[in-house]
TIPA-337217 format. One record per residue (C-alpha): residue in one letter; x, y, z. Coordinates in nm, 2 decimals. Example, Ala and Ser with C-alpha at 12.3 -4.5 7.8 and 13.67 -1.06 7.14 Angstrom:
<nodes>
[node 'A', [1.23, -0.45, 0.78]]
[node 'S', [1.37, -0.11, 0.71]]
</nodes>
This chain:
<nodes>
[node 'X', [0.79, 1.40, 1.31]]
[node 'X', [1.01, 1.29, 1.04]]
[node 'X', [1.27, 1.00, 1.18]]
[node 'X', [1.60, 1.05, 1.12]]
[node 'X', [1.80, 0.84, 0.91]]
[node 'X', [1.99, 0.66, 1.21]]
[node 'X', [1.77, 0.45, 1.43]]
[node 'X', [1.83, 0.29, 1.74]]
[node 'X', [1.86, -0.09, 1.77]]
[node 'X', [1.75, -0.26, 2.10]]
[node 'X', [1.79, -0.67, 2.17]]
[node 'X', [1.65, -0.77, 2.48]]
[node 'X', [1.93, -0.98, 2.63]]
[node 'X', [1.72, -1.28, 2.83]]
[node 'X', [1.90, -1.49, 3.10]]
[node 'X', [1.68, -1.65, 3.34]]
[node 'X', [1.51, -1.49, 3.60]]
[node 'X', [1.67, -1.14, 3.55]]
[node 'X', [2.02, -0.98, 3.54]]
[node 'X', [2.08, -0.91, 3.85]]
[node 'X', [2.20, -1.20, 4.06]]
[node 'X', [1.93, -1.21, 4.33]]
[node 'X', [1.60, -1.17, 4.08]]
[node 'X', [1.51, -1.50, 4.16]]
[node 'X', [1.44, -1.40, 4.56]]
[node 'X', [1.21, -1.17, 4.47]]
[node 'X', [0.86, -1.24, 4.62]]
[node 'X', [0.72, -1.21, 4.22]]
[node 'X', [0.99, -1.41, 4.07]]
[node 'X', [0.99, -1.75, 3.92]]
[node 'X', [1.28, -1.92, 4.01]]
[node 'X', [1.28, -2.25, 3.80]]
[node 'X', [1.11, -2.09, 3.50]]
[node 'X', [1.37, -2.06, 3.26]]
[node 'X', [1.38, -2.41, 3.24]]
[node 'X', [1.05, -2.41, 3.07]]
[node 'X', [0.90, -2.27, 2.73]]
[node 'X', [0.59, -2.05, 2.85]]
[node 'X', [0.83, -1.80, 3.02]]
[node 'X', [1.08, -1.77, 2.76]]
[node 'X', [0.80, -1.74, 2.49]]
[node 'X', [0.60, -1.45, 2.73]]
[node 'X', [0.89, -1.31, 2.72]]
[node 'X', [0.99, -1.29, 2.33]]
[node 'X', [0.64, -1.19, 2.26]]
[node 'X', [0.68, -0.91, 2.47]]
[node 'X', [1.00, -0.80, 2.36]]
[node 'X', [0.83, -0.82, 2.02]]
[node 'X', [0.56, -0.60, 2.13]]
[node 'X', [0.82, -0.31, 2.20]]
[node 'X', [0.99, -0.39, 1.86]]
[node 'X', [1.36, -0.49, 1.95]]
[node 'X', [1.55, -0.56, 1.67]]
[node 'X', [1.58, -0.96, 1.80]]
[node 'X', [1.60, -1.10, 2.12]]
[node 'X', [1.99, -1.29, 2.23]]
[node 'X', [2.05, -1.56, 2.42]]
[node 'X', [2.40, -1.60, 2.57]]
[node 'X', [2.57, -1.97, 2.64]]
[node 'X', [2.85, -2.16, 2.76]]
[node 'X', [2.90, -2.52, 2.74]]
[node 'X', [2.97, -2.56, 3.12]]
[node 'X', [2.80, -2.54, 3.42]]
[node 'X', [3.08, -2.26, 3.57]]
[node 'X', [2.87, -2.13, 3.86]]
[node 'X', [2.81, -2.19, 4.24]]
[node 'X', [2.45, -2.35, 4.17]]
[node 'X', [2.34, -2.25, 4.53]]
[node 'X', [2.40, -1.84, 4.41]]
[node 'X', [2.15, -1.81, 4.11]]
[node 'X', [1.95, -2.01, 3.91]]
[node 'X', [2.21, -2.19, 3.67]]
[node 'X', [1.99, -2.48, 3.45]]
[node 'X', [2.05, -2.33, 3.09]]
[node 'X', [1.84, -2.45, 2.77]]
[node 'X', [2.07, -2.44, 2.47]]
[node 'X', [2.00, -2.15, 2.26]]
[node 'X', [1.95, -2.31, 1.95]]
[node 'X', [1.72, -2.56, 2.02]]
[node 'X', [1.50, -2.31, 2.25]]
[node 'X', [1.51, -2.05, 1.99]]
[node 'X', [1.35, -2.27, 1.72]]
[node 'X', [1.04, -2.33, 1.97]]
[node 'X', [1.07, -1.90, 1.98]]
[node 'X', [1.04, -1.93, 1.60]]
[node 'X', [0.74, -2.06, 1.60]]
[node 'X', [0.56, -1.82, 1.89]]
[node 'X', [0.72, -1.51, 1.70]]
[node 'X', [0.64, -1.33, 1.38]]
[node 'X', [0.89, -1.08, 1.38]]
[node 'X', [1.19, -0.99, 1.60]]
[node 'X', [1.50, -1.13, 1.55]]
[node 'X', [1.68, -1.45, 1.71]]
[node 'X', [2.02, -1.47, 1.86]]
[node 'X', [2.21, -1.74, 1.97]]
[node 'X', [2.58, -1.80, 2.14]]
[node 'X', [2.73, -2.06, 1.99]]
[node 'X', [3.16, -2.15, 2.08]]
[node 'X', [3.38, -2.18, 1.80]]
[node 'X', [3.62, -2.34, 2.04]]
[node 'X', [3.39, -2.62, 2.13]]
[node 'X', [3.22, -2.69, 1.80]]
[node 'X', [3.27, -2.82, 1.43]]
[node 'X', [3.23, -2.61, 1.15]]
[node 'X', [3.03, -2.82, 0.94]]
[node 'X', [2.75, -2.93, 1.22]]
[node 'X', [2.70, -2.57, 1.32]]
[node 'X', [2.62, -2.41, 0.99]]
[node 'X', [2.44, -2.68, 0.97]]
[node 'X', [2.19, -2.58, 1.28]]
[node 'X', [2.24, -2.19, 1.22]]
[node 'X', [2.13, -2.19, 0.87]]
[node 'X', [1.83, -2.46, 0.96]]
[node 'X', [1.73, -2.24, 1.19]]
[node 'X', [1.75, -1.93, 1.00]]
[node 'X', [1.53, -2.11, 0.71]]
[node 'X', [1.21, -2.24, 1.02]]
[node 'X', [1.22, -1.88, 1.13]]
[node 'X', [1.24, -1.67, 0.81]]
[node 'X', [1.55, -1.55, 0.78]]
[node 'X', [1.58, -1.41, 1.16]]
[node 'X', [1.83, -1.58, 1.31]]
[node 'X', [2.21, -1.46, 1.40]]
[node 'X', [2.53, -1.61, 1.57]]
[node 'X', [2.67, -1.43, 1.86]]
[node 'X', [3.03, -1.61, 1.84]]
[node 'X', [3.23, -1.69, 2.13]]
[node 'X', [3.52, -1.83, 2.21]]
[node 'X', [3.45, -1.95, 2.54]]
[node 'X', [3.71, -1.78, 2.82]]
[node 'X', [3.64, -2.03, 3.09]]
[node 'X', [3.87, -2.39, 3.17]]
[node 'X', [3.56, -2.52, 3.33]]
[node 'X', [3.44, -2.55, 2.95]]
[node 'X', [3.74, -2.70, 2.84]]
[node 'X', [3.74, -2.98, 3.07]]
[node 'X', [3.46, -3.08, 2.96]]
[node 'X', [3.63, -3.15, 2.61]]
[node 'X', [3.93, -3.33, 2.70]]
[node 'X', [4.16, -3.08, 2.77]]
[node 'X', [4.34, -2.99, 3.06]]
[node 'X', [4.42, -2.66, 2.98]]
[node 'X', [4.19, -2.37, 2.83]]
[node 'X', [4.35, -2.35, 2.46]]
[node 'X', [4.54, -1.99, 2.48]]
[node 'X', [4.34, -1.68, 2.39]]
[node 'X', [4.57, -1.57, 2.09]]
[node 'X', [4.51, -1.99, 1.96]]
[node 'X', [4.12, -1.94, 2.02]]
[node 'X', [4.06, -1.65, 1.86]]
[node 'X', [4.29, -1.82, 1.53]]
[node 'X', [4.05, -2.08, 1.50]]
[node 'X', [3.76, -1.88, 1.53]]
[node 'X', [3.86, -1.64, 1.22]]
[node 'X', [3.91, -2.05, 1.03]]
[node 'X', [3.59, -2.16, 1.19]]
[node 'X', [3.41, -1.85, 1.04]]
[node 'X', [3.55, -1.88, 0.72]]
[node 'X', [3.42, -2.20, 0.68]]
[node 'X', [3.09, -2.20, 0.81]]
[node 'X', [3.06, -1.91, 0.51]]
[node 'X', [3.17, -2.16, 0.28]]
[node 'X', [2.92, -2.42, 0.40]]
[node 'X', [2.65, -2.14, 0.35]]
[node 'X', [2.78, -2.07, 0.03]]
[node 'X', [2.77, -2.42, -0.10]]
[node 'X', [2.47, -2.37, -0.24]]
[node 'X', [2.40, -2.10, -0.50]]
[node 'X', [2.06, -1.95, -0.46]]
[node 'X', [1.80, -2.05, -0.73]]
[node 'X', [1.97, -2.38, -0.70]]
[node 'X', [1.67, -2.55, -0.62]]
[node 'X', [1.44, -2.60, -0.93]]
[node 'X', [1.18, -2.85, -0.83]]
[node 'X', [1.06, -2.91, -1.19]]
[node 'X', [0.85, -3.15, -1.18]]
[node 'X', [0.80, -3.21, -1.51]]
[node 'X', [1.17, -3.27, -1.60]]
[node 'X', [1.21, -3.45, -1.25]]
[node 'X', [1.47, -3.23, -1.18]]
[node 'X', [1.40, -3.09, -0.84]]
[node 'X', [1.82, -2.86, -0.76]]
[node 'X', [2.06, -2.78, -1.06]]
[node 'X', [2.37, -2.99, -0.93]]
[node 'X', [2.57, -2.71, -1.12]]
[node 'X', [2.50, -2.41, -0.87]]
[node 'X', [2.58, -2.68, -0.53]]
[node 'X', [2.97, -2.66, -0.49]]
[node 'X', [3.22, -2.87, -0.26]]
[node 'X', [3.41, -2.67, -0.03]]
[node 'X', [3.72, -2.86, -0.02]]
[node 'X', [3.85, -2.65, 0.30]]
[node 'X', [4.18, -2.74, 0.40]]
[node 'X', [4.34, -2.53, 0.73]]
[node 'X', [4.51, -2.51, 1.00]]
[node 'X', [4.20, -2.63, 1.24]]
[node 'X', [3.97, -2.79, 0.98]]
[node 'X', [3.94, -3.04, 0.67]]
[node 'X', [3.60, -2.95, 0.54]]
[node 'X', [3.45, -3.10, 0.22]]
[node 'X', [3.12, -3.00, 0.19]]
[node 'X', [2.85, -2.89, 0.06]]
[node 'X', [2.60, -2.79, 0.33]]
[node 'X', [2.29, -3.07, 0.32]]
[node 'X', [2.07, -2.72, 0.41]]
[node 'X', [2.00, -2.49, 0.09]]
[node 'X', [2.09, -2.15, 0.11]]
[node 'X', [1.89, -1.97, 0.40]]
[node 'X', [1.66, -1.68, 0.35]]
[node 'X', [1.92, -1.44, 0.47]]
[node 'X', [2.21, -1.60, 0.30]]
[node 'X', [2.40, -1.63, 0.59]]
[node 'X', [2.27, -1.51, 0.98]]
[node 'X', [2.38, -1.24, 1.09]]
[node 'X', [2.71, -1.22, 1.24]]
[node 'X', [2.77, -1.13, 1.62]]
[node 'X', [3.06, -1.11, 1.79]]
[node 'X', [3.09, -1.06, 2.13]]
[node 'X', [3.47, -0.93, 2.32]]
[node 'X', [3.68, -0.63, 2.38]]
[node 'X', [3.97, -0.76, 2.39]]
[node 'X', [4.29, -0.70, 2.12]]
[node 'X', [4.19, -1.02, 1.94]]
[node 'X', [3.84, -0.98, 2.03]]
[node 'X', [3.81, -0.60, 1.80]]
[node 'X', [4.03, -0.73, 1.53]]
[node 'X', [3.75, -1.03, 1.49]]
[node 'X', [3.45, -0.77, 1.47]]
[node 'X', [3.64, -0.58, 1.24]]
[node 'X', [3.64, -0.82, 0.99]]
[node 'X', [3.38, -1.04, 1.07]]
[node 'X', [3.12, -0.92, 1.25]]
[node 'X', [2.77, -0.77, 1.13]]
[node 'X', [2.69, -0.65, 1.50]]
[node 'X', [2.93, -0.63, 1.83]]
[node 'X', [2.82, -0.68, 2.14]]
[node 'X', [3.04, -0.50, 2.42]]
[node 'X', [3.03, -0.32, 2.78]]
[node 'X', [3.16, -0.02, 2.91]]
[node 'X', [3.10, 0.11, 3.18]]
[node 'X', [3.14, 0.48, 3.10]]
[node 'X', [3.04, 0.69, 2.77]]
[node 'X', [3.42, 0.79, 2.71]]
[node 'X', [3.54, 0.46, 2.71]]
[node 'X', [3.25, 0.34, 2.51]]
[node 'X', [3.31, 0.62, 2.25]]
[node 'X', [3.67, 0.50, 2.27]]
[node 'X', [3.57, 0.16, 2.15]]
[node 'X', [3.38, 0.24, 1.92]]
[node 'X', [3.59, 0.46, 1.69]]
[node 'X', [3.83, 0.18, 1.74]]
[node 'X', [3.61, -0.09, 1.58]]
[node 'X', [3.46, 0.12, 1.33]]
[node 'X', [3.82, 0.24, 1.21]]
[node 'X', [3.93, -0.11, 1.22]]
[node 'X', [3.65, -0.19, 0.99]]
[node 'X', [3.73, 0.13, 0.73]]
[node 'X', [4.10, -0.03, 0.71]]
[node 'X', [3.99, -0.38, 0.58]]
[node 'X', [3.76, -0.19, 0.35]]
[node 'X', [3.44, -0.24, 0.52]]
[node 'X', [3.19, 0.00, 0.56]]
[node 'X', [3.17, 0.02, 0.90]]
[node 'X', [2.79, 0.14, 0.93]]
[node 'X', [2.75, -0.24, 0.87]]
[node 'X', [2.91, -0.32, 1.20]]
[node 'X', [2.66, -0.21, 1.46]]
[node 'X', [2.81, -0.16, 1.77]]
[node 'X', [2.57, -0.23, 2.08]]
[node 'X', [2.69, -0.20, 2.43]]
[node 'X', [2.47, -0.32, 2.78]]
[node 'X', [2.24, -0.14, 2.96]]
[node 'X', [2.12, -0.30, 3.30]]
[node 'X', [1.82, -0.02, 3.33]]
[node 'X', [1.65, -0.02, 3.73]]
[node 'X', [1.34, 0.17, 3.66]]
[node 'X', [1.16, 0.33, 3.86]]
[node 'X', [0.82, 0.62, 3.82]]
[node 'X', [1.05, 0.84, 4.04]]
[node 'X', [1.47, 0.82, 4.15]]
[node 'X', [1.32, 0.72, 4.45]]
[node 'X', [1.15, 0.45, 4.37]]
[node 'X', [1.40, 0.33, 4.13]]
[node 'X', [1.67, 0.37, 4.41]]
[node 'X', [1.45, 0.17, 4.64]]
[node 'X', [1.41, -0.12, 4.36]]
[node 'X', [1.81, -0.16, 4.37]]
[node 'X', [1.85, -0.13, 4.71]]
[node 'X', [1.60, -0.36, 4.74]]
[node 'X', [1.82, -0.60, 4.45]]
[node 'X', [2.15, -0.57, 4.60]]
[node 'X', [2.03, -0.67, 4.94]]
[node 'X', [1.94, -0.97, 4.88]]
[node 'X', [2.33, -1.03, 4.73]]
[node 'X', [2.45, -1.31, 4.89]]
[node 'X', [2.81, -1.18, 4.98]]
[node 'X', [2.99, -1.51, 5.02]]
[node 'X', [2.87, -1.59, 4.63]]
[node 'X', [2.93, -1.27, 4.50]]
[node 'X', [3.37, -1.29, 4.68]]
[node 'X', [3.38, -1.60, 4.47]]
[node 'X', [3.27, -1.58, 4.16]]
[node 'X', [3.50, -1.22, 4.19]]
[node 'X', [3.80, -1.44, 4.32]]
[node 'X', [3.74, -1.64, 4.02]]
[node 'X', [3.73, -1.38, 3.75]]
[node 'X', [4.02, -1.20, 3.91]]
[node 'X', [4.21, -1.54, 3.89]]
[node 'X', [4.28, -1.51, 4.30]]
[node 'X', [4.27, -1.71, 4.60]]
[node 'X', [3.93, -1.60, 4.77]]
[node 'X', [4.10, -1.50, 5.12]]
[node 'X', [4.30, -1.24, 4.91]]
[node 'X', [3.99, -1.06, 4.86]]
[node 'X', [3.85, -0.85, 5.19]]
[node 'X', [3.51, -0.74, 5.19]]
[node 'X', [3.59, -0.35, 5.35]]
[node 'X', [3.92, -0.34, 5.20]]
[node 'X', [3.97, -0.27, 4.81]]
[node 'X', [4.16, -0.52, 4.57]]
[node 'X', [4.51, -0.63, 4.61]]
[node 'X', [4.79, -0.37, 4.45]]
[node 'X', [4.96, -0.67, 4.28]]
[node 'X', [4.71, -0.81, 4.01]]
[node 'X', [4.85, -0.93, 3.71]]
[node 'X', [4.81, -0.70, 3.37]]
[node 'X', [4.56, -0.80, 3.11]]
[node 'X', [4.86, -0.94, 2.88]]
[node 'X', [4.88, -1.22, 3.15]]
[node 'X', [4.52, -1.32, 3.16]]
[node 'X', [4.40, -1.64, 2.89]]
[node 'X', [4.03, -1.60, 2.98]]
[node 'X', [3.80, -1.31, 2.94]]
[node 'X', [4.05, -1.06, 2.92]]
[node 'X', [3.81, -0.73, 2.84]]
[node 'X', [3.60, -0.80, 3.14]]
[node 'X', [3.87, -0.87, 3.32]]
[node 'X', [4.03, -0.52, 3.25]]
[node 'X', [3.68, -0.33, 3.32]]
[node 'X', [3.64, -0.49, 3.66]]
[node 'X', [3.98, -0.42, 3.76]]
[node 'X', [3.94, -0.04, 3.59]]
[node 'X', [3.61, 0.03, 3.75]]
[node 'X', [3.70, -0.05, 4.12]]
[node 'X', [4.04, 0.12, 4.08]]
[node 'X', [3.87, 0.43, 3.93]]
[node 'X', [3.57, 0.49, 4.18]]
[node 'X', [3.85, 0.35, 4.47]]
[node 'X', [3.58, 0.09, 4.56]]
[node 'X', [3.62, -0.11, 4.83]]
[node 'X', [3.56, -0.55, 4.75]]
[node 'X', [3.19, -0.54, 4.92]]
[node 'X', [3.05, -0.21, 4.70]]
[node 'X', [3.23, -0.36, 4.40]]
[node 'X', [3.04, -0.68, 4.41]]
[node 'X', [2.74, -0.44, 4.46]]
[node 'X', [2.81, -0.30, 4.11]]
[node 'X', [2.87, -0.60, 3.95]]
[node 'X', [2.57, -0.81, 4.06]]
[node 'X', [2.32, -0.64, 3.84]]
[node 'X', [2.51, -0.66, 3.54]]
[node 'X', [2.89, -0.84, 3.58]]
[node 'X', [3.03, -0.55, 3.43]]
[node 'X', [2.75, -0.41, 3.21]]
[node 'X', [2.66, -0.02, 3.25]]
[node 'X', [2.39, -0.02, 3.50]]
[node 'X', [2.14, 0.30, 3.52]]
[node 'X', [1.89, 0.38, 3.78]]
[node 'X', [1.63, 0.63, 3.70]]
[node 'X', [1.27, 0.71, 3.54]]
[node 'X', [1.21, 0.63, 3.23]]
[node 'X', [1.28, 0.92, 3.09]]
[node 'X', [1.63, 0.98, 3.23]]
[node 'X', [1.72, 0.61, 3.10]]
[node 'X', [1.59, 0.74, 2.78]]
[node 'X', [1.80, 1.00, 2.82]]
[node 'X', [2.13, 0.80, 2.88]]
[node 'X', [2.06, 0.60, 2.60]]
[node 'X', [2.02, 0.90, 2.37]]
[node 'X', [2.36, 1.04, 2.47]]
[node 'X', [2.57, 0.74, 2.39]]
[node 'X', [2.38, 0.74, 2.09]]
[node 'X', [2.42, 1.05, 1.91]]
[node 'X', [2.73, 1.12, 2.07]]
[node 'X', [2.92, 0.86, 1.89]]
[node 'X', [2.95, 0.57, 2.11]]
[node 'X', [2.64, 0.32, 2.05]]
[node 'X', [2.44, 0.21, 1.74]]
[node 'X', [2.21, 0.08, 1.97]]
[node 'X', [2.22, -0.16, 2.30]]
[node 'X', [2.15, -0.46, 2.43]]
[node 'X', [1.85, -0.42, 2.74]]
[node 'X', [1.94, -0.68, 3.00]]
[node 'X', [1.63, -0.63, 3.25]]
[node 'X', [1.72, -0.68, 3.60]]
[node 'X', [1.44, -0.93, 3.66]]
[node 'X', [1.19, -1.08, 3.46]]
[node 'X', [0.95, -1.01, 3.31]]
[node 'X', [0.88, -0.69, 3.55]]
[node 'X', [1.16, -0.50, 3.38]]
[node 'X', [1.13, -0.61, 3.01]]
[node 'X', [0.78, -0.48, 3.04]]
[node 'X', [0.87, -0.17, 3.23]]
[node 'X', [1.11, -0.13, 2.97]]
[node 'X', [0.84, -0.15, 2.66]]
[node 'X', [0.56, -0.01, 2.80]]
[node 'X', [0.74, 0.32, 2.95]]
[node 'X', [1.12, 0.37, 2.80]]
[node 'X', [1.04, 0.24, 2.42]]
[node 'X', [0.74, 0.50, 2.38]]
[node 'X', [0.97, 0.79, 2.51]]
[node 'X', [1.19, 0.70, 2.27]]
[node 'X', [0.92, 0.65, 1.97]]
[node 'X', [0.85, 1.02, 2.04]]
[node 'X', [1.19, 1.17, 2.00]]
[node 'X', [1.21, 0.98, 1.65]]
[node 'X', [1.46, 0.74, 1.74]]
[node 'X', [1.30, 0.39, 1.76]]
[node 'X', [1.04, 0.21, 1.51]]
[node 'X', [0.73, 0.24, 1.63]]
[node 'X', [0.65, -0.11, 1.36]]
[node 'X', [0.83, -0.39, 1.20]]
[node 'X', [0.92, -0.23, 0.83]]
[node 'X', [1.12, -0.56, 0.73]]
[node 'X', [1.06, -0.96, 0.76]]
[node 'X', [1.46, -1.08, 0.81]]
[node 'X', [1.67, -0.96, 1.12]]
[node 'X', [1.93, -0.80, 0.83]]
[node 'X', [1.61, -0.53, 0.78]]
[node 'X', [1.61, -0.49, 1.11]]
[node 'X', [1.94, -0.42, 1.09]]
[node 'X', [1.94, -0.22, 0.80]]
[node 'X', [2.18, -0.46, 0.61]]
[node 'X', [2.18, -0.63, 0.25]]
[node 'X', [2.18, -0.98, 0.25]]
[node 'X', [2.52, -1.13, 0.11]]
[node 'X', [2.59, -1.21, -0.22]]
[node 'X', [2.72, -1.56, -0.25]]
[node 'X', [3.05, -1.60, -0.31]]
[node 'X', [3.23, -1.83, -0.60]]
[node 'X', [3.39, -2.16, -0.42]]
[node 'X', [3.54, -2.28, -0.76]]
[node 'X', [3.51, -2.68, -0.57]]
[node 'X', [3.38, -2.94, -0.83]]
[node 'X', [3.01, -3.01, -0.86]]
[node 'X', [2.86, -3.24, -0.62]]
[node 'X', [2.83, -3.65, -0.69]]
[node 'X', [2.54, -3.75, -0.53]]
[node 'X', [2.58, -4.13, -0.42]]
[node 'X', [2.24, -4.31, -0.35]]
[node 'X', [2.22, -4.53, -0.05]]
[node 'X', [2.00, -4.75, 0.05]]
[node 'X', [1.85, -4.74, 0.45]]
</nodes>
C-alpha cells in the first residue's frame, strides 16, 4: 500500500508511573521509579521502537500536589532528557519549560545545548505555569494575571529566537591554518529591549542543528490559541469529544492562515488516555480495576482546587455547585478549567463519577477498547479534521506504552497511516517541517574581551 501524504504523529507523553492516578498501586508497578534513569530510558527506547515522532515530558516548578495521592518527585526535563539523548538514536525530545518562571537568555541557552548533544531532536513545550503554588516559590504573592503571562511569553519567545539567531550558520570556520576558528562577522548582538527583558546577546551556543527546536505550545484558552497561532510549530490540547476537538482545531489553523502562516506547520495533537484491553471486557475490567483503587478523599481535593472551591462545597453523590464562576473570572488554567466544568455538566455527572473520569487523564479523552477500536478512534479524529496526530499518555507504565506499540501502532502501520521507520534524523523531519532560516538582527558584531581565570 501506498501511504498517503498525511501521516499521523504520536508522542508518547511520560509522567511517572502512569497516567492514571492510582498506576502506582498496581501489584506490577514501580512506585519510586521515575526518580531514576533505567525506567525513563526503558521507556524512550520503547517508545522509539513504535516510532513516535518524540517522546514529552511535562513540568512545573512546584511541588502542587497532595504527596500522599500519587507519586509526585519530578526530575527536570531538561536535564533528564540529555541522559535520553544519549540512550536514543532517533525519536524526538520534548521538554516543558515556564516562560513565567525563567530568563530568556539562560533558557535558549539549555534548549539549544540540548538540541546540538541530541542531534537536532529537541523541542520546547512552553508554558506559562497556571498554578500560585509556583509563584510562591518566586517571590510573589500573587500568580501574575493570565492576560500579563501570556504578554511575556510572546516577549520571552521572541527573544529566545533572537538568542538562536545570534549566530549565523557557517559562522564557525575553524581554519586552522589562518587560526581563525568563527567569522565574528556572521555572530550578532541582540540588543533586545522590551517590556519584560533587556537582552544583549549573542548566544555563547552556535546555532543548533535544527536552527531553533521545535516550538510547542500547550493551552486552549483565548490567549493560549492566539500564542499557537503565531508561535507554535505543534499544539498540544484536550478535548474531550471529536466536535469540540474539530472545533479547536479549525480555530487554530484559521488563526494561523490570518497571520500568514501555513497552517499545515502547526500540528495540532490532542490526548489520548488509551485502557487496552484483547477484548471490551478485558479492557473494561483494566479500568475498573484503575479507578478503584482512586483514593476519593485525593481525588475531592485536587477537584476543589482546580474548581477554585472550598472542598465541603463539593458532595461526592451530588453534582457540582450551580454557582461556579465563568471562565473570564479564572487566572489559572482557564481551558481545563472550562472542560471539567463542561464535561460534568454535559454527561450530568455527579462529584464521585466525575473524579472517576478525570483520574486517568485530568481532562484528557480517555478510550477503553481493543486495539483495534482505539485505532479506530484515532483514525476518526484524524481524517475527519480534528487531530494531526496525538499525544499517547499510557495509563501505567510501561504495561501500556508497550501495549500500545506492540498492538495499536501495527494496526495503524497497516491502514497506511503511521511510519513503519525513521525517514529523517531531526524531530522537524519527523514533523515534516523545514528548519528556519535565520533571520537578520542588524545588532553590531560581537567584541570579544579576553579574561584571564
Amino acid at each position: 500500500m501506498t501511504p498517503p501524504a498525511r501521516q499521523l504523529h504520536l508522542n508518547a507523553f511520560l509522567i511517572n508511573a502512569g497516567h492514571h492516578e492510582a498506576a502506582w498501586r498496581l501489584p506490577e508497578s514501580d512506585p519510586v521509579g521515575s526518580t531514576g534513569l533505567e525506567h525513563h530510558v526503558r521507556l524512550a527506547r520503547l517508545a522509539e521502537r513504535g516510532t513516535f515522532d518524540s517522546l514529552f515530558l511535562a513540568d512545573s516548578p512546584a511541588l502542587h500536589s497532595d504527596v500522599g495521592r500519587r507519586p509526585s518527585s519530578i526530575l527536570e526535563p531538561t536535564v533528564l532528557l540529555t541522559a535520553l539523548a544519549a540512550a536514543t538514536t532517533r525519536i524526538g525530545l520534548i521538554a516543558t519549560a515556564s516562560t513565567t518562571y525563567n530568563e530568556p537568555f539562560n533558557l535558549a541557552r539549555r534548549f539549544a545545548s540540548l538540541d546540538h548533544v541530541s542531534g537536532g531532536r529537541v523541542g520546547w513545550n512552553i508554558v506559562t505555569t497556571a498554578t500560585l503554588e509556583a509563584a510562591r516559590n518566586f517571590g510573589l504573592d500573587e500568580l501574575p494575571p493570565h492576560a500579563e503571562r501570556y504578554a511575556r511569553a510572546a516577549e520571552f519567545i521572541e527573544v529566545s529566537l533572537k538568542l538562536w539567531d545570534s549566530w549565523e550558520d557557517g559562522a564557525i570556520v575553524a581554519d586552522k591554518a589562518a587560526g581563525v576558528w568563527a567569522d565574528q562577522e556572521r555572530v550578532r548582538a541582540v540588543d533586545h529591549r522590551g517590556r519584560y527583558f533587556s537582552v544583549a546577546g549573542p548566544l555563547n551556543v552556535a546555532r543548533s542543528p535544527q536552527g531553533h527546536p521545535l516550538l510547542v505550545q500547550a493551552g486552549s484558552s483565548e490567549d493560549g490559541r492566539a500564542l499557537a497561532a503565531r508561535y507554535a510549530e505543534a499544539v498540544f490540547t484536550a478535548q474531550q469529544t471529536v466536535e469540540e476537538a474539530r472545533s479547536f482545531y479549525a480555530d487554530v489553523k484559521h488563526r494561523a492562515r490570518r497571520l500568514g502562516r501555513d497552517d499545515r506547520g502547526v500540528k495540532v495533537l490532542p490526548g489520548i488516555v488509551p485502557v487496552l484491553g484483547s477484548t471490551e471486557a478485558e479492557a473494561h475490567e483494566r479500568e475498573r480495576l484503575l479507578d478503584e483503587l482512586v483514593v476519593p478523599r485525593y481525588a475531592l481535593a485536587q477537584l476543589a482546587r482546580t474548581l477554585r472551591l472550598p472542598v465541603e462545597r463539593l458532595e461526592l453523590d451530588g453534582r457540582l455547585p450551580d454557582d461556579l464562576p465563568g471562565e473570564d473570572q479564572i487566572e489559572g488554567a482557564k481551558s481545563r478549567y472550562t472542560l471539567i466544568v463542561d464535561l460534568a455538566r454535559r454527561e450530568r455527572l455527579t462529584v464521585r463519577q466525575l473524579i472517576g473520569r478525570l483520574g486517568g487523564g485530568r481532562g484528557h479523552h480517555t478510550f477503553t477498547g481493543t486495539p483495534e477500536q482505539v485505532a479506530d478512534r484515532i483514525e476518526e479524529w484524524f481524517t475527519t479534521g480534528a487531530a494531526d496526530g496525538f499525544n499517547i499518555m499510557p495509563p501505567a507504565l510501561p504495561r501500556d506504552l508497550e501495549l500500545f506499540v506492540d498492538h495499536v501502532v501495527p494496526v495503524l502501520r497497516r491502514r497506511g497511516l503511521f511510519r513503519t521507520e525513521y525517514t529523517g534524523r531531526t524531530l522537524r523531519d519527523h514533523y515534516g517541517l523545514p528548519r528556519p532560516l535565520g533571520r537578520a538582527l542588524g545588532g553590531e558584531r560581537i567584541r570579544i574581551e579576553e579574561s584571564v581565570a
